[in-house]
Every structure is written in C-alpha cells, then in structure tokens.
N, C-alpha and C positions, 0 to 999 in steps of 0.2 A: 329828319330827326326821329319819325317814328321807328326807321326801320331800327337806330340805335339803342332806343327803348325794349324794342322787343328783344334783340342781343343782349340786354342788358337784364331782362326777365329771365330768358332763358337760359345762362349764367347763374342766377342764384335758384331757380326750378325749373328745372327741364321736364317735370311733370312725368317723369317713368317712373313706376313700381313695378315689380316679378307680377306677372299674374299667369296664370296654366291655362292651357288651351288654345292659346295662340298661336303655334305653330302643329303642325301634324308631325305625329313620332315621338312625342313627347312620353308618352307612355313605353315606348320601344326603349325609348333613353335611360328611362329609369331602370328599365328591366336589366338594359347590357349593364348599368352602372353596379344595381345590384349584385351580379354576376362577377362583378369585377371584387367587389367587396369581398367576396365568401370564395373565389377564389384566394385572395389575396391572405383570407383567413384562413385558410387550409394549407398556403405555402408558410405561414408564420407556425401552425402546429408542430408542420414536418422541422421546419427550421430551432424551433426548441426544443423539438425531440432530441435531432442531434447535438446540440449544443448543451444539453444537458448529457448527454453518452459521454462529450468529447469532455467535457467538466470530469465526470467520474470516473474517466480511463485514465486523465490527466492524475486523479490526486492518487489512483491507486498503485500504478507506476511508476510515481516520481517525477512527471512530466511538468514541471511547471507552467513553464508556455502553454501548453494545452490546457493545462487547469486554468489560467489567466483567459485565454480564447474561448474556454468553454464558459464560463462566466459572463465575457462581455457577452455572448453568443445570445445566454440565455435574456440578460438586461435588455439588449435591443430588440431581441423575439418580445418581450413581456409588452416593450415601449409601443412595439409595430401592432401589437393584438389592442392595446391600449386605445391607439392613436385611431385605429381602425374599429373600431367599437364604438368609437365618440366623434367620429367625423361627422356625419350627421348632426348631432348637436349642435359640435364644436361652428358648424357651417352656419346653422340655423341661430346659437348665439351672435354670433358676428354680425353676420346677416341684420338682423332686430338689431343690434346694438348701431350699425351705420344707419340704420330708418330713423335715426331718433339723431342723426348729425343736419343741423341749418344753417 
C-alpha cells in the first residue's frame, strides 16, 4: 500500500521546477539560441524588404497578384519580426501561467 501512495503523490506533485545550472552548457544554449533569434531576425528584414519591392512593382505595373503577394509578404514578415521579438516573453508568460496550474 505504500508504494501506491507515493504513485499516488507523485501524480499530483512530482516536485520539478526549471531551475539553471544543472546541467553543463547551459550557457552555450542560450548563446546558439540567441543566435538563432537575430539570425531569424535578419532573415525576416531581408524577407520584408522584398515583399514590400514586390508590393510596389506589383501596384505600379498593374500586377495584381504580386501586389496581393507583396502584401501578404509583408503581413507575415511584420507577424514573424512580431512573433520573434516576443517569444521570450510569450515563453516566460506561459511558462508563470502553468506554475500556477494544481
């Protein structure tokens, strides 16, 4: 019977919280992660660069379609600079908002 009790604790708290410095590299992770960030943000610049060109070739020549492509181009650039600016947070919201689920 006891071992079903403790099955039965560690089911509603298995006692883990995030904490740093537990494993080695950790620091390294953050770094390549940042890297990945500001890459990712340098490809969303290039990426609404042209999607605003392809916007303004489209409406000056009559191009619909490309005025329409150049458009969404730039919406999902704005979303993707958006999304990637606020991940961080967005992570660390959530994050805090599950510590607080019992």
């Amino acid at each position: 019977m006891h071992l079903l009790n403790t099955v039965q604790y560690l089911a509603y708290d298995p006692g883990i919280t995030p904490s740093g410095g537990g494993l080695p590299g950790l620091s390294v992770l953050k770094n390549v992660v940042n890297s990945i960030n500001l890459f990712a943000i340098v490809a969303v610049v290039g990426a609404l660069a042209v999607s605003l060109g392809v916007w303004a070739w489209g409406h000056h020549t009559g191009g619909h379609q490309a005025e329409a492509n150049g458009k969404k181009g730039a919406v999902v650039s704005a979303g993707a600079a958006l999304g990637l600016g606020a991940a961080n947070g967005i992570v660390a919201f959530f994050s805090a908002l599950g510590s607080q689920v019992h």
